[in-house]
N, C-alpha and C positions, 0 to 999 in steps of 0.2 A: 528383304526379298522373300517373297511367299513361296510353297512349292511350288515346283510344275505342276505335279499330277494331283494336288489337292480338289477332292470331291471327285477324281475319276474311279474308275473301279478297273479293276486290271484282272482277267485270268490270266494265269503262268504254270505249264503243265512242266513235267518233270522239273518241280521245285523242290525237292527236299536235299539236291546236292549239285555241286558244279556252279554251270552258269545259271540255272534255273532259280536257286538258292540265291547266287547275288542278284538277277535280276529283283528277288523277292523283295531284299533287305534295300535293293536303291531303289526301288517303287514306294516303297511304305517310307522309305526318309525323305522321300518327296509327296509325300501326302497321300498316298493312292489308297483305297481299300481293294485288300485282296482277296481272291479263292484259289488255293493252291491246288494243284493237282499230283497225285503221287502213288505208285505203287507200293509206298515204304510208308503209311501213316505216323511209326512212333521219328521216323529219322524229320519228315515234314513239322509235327505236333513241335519239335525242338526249335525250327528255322519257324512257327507261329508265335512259341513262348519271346524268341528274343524280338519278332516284331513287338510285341504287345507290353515288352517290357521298355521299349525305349517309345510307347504311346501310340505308334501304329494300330490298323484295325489288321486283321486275316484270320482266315480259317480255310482249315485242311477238308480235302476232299478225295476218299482214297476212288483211282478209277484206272481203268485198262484203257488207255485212248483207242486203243486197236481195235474195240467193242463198237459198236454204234449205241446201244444202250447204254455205256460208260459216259460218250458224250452226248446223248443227250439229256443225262443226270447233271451233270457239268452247265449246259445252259440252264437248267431247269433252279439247278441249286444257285445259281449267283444271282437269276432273277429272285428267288426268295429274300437270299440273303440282303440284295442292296437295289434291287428293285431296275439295273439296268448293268449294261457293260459296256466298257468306253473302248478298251486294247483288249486283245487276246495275243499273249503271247507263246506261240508253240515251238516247244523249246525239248520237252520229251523225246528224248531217243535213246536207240541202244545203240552205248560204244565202251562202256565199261567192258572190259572181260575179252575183247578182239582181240585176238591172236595175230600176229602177222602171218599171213598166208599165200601161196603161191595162189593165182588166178582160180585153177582149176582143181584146185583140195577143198575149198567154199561143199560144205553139205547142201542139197536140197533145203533142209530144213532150217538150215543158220540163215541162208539168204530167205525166205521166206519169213522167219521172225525179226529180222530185219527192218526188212521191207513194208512188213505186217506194221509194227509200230511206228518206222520212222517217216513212208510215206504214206499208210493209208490212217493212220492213228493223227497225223496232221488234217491231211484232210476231213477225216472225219468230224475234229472239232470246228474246221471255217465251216463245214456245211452244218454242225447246230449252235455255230454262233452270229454266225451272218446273217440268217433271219433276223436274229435280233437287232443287229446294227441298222439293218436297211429301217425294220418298224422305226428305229430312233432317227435314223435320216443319217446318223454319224456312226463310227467306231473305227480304229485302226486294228492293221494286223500284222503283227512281227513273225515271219518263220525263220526260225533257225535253219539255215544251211552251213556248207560250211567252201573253204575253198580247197580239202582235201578231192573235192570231186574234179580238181582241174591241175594235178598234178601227175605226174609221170609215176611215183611210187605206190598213187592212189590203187594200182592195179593188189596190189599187196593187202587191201582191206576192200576188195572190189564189192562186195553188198552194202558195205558203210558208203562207199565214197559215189554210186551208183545210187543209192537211196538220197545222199544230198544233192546231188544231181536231177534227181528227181525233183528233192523240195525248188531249187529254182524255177525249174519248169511251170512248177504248179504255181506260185510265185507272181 
């Protein structure tokens, strides 16, 4: 049996830990070439060596999804690299480090970098990657959400679980 994704080219943004990282390692054993995206280049550089050590292609791309300039380095660079893009998957967020919090102790600023990364740092990359799919006629798009934004305790991490709420919408 052949790969799936053999000859597709995949972006995968916050890939250098979690689920990004595995998405990484089961794209590349199913054939994919990849561009990772990551604010951590050496922890990325590590999840490229052990693609490329078991025959895989990838290469790391350090970038701020929350930037509009970050993505559209992001589409600029995979078109270099492999001359097209088949999936983009947006996977990138903040949730390392949450604290559990009452509703209303949430700073200005925590829900704004939040929100900054998880729903506008999404968006950001479908709007400079979907050009490119339309030119190609094809390309898929995975967002990460999650189903924390549809539970009762989700009030306790209310900008994480409001921002995946968001990613459905947008969805």
């Amino acid at each position: 049996m052949s790969p799936v994704l053999r000859d597709k080219v995949a972006i995968i943004t916050g890939a250098s830990r979690g689920i990004g990282r595995a998405f990484a390692l089961r794209f590349a054993e199913e054939g994919a070439r990849l561009l990772l995206t990551t604010t951590n280049p050496e922890r990325a550089e590590g999840t490229v060596k052990e693609i490329k050590a078991k025959g895989g292609e990838a290469v790391a791309v350090e970038a701020d999804i929350s930037q509009e300039s970050a993505t559209q380095n992001i589409a600029d660079k995979v078109m270099e690299y492999y001359g097209k893009v088949d999936i983009l998957v947006n996977n990138a967020a903040i949730w390392y480090g949450i604290n559990i919090t009452p509703w209303d102790a949430w700073t200005i600023e925590e829900w704004d970098q939040i929100f900054t990364v998880n729903v506008r740092g999404t968006w950001l990359c479908c709007k400079a990657v979907v050009p490119l799919m339309v030119k190609q006629g094809r390309g898929k798009i995975i967002n990460m959400a999650s189903n924390v934004a549809r539970v009762p305790a989700a009030q306790l991490f209310l900008p994480y679980s409001c921002a995946k709420g968001a990613i459905y919408t947008l969805t």
